[in-house]
C-alpha positions in Angstrom: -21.6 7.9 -31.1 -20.1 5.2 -32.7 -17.3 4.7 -29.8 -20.2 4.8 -27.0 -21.7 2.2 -29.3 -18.7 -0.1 -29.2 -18.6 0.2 -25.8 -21.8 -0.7 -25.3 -21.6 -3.6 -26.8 -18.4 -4.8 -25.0 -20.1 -4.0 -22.0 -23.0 -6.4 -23.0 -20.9 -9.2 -24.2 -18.6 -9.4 -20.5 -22.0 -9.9 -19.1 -22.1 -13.2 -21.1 -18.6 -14.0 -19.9 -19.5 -13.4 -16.2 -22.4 -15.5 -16.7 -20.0 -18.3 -18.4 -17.5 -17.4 -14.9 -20.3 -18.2 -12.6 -21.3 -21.5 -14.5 -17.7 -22.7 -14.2 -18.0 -21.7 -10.5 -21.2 -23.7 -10.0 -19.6 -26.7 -11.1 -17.1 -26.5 -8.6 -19.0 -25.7 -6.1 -21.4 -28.8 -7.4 -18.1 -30.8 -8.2 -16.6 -30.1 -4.0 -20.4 -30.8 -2.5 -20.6 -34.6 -4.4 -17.2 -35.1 -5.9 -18.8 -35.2 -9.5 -17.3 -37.3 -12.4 -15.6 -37.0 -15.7 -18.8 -36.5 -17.3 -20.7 -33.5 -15.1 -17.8 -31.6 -15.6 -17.4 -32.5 -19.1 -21.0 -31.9 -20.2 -21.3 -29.0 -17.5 -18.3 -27.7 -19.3 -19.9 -27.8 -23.0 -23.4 -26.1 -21.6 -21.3 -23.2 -20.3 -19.1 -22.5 -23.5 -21.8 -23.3 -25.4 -24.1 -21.1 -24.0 -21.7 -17.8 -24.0 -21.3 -18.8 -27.6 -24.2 -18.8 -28.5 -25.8 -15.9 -26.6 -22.5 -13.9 -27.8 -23.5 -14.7 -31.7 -27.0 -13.6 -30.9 -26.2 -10.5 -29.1 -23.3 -9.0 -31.7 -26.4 -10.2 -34.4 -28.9 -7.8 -32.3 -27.2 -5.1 -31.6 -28.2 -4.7 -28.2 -26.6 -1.6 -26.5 -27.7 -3.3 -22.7 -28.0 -6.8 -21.6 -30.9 -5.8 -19.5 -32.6 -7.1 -16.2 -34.7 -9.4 -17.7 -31.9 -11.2 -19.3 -29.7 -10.9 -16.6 -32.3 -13.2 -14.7 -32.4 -15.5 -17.2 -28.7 -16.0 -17.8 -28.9 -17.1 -13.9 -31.7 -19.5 -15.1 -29.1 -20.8 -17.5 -26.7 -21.5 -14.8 -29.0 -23.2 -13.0 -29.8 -25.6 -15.5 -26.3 -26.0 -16.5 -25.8 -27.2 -12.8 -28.9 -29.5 -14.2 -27.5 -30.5 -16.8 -24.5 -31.5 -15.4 -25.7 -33.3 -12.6 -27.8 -35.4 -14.9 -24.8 -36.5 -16.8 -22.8 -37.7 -13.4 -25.9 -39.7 -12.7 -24.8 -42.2 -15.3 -21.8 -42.7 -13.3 -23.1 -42.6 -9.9 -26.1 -42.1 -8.0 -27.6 -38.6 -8.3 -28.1 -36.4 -5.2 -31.6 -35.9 -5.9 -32.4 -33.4 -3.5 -29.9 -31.4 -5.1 -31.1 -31.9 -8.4 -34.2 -31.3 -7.6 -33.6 -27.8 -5.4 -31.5 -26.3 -8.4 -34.2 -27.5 -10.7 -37.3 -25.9 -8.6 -35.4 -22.8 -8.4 -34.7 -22.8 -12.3 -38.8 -23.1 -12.8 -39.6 -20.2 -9.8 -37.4 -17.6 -12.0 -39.2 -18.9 -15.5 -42.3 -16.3 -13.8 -39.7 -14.1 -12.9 -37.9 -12.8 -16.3 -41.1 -12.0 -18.1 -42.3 -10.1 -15.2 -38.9 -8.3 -14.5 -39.1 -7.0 -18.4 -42.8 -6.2 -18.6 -42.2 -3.7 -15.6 -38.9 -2.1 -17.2 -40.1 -2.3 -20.7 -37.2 -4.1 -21.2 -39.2 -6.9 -23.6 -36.9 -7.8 -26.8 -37.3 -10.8 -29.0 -34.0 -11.7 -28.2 -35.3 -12.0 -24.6 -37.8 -14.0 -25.3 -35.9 -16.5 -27.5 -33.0 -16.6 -24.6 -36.1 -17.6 -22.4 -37.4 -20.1 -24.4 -34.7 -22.0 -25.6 -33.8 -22.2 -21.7 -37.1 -23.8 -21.4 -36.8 -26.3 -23.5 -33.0 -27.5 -23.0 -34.2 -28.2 -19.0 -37.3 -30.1 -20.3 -34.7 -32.0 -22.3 -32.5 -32.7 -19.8 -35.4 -33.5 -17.1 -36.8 -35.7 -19.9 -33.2 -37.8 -20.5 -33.1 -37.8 -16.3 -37.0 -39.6 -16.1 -36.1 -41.7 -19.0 -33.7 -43.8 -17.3 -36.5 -44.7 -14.7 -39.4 -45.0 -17.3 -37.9 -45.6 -20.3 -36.4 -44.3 -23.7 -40.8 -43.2 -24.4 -40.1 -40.0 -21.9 -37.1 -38.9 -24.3 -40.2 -37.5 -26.9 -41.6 -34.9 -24.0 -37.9 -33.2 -24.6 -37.7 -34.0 -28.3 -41.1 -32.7 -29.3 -40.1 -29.1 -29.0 -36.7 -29.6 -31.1 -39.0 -31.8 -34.0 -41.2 -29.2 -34.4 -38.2 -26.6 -35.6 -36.9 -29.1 -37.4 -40.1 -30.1 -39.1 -40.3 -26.2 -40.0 -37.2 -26.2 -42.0 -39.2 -28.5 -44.2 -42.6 -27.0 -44.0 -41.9 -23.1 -44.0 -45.9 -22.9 -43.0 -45.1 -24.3 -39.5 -42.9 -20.7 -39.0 -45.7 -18.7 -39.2 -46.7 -16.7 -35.8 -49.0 -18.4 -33.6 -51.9 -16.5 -31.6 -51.2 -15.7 -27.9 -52.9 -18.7 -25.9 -53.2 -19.6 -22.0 -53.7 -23.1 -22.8 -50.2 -23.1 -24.3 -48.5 -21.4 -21.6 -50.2 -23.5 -19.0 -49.3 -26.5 -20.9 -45.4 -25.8 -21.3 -45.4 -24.3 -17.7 -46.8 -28.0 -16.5 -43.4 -29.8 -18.4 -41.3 -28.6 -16.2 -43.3 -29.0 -12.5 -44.3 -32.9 -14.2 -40.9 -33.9 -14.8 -39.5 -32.5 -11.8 -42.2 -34.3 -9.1 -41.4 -37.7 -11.5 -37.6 -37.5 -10.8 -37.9 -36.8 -7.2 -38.5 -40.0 -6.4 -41.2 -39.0 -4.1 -44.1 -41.3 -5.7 -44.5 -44.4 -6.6 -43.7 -46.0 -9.8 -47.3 -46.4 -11.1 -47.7 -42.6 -10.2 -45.0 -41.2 -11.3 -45.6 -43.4 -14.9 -48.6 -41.9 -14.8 -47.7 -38.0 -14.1 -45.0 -38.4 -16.9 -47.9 -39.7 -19.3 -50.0 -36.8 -18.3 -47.4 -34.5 -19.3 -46.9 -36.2 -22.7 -50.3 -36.2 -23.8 -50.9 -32.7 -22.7 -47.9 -31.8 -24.6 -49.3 -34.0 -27.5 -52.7 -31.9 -27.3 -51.0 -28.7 -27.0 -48.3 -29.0 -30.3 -51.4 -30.9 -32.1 -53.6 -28.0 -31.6 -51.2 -25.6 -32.8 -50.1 -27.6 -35.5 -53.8 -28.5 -36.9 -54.3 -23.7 -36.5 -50.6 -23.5 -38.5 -52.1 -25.7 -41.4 -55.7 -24.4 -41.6 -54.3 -20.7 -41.8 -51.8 -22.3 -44.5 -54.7 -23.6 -46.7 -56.7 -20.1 -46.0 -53.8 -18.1 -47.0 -53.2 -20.0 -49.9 -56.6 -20.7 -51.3 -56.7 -16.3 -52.8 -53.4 -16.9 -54.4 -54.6 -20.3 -56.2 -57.5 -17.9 -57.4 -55.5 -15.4 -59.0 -53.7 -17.8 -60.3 -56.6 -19.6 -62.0 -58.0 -16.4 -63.1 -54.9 -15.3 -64.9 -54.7 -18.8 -67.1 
């Protein structure tokens, strides 16, 4: 039992090497198609070590005996935005292909329905999953965000900060950890990020519309994190308020 479990998990973490392989073939493929820069390849580079890293830490930590479909389509959703991410970072040197950008990023967003679906129907659902998804999420709004902000201004930079402020705000208020109740308005809300930022950097629409789809997208986003911040603090106080009881009652 315990050899099949090594093996297992070897088998698991060459998935996240293959995944690492492809990334490193995108990049060429994206580096022969444009003749990308220093920095794509640099930064593409990072993402893709990076991100087998990191998903290799998480896996070994897991324990996961299967990678699993789900995750599979994911790890291709990380690709994609590594191409992203990379593309982003040559447009500081040169003038992005935008079409590009924008058909790796519009596939990236189709497959965010995908993964859920994909382990829902194989009961494949794991909390690693769903972190792996998530944090994919939010690095593309990130990078979409730094992509906008060079048209807009450094103001767009807080639609891909305001995910990353809020764990780091948790670190110093354990109450904003606590688990928040399944909502639509959420999902809706962070599923808009993505489609927002990705009409205002196609260069499509004019300024004045495309200033005001990205402000849409921050005040929704401002709503949505206020919201859930404002539940996180009343159920704080609620929780609290028996334990300052007991306490009173036993002085």
């Amino acid at each position: 039992m315990a050899l099949n479990n090594t093996y297992d998990a070897r088998l698991v973490q060459q998935e996240t090497a293959v995944g690492a392989g492809v990334q490193i073939l995108l990049l060429a493929l994206l580096g022969t198609a444009i003749g990308m820069g220093p920095a794509g390849w640099v930064t593409g580079l990072v993402f893709a070590v990076a991100t087998w890293a990191v998903l290799s830490r998480a896996l070994h930590r897991s324990s996961l005996r299967t990678f699993g479909p789900a995750n599979r389509v994911t790890l291709g959703r990380a690709t994609l935005v590594g191409g992203v991410t990379a593309l982003v970072a040559d447009s500081f040197e040169s003038a992005p292909p935008v079409t590009l950008l924008v058909g790796l990023t519009a596939v990236a967003l189709i497959l965010d329905g995908v993964d859920g679906k994909v382990a829902r129907r194989t009961n494949t659902s794991t909390a690693l999953g769903a972190r792996f998804d998530m944090e994919v999420d939010a690095f593309l709004i990130l990078v979409l965000s730094v992509y906008v902000s060079t048209a807009l201004g450094p103001w767009v930079l807080l639609i891909g900060g305001m995910r990353y402020a809020f764990v780091a705000a948790a670190r110093v208020a354990p109450w904003l950890n606590a688990p928040l109740p399944p909502s639509t308005a959420r999902k809706t809300v962070a599923a808009l990020q993505g489609v927002l930022l990705l009409l205002a950097g196609s260069a499509l629409l004019p300024y004045a519309a495309t200033f005001a789809v990205v402000l849409l997208a921050l005040g929704s986003l401002v709503w949505s994190f206020g919201r859930d911040v404002l539940w996180l603090w009343r159920t704080s106080r609620t929780a609290a308020q028996p334990a300052a009881e007991k306490l009173l009652e036993l002085v």
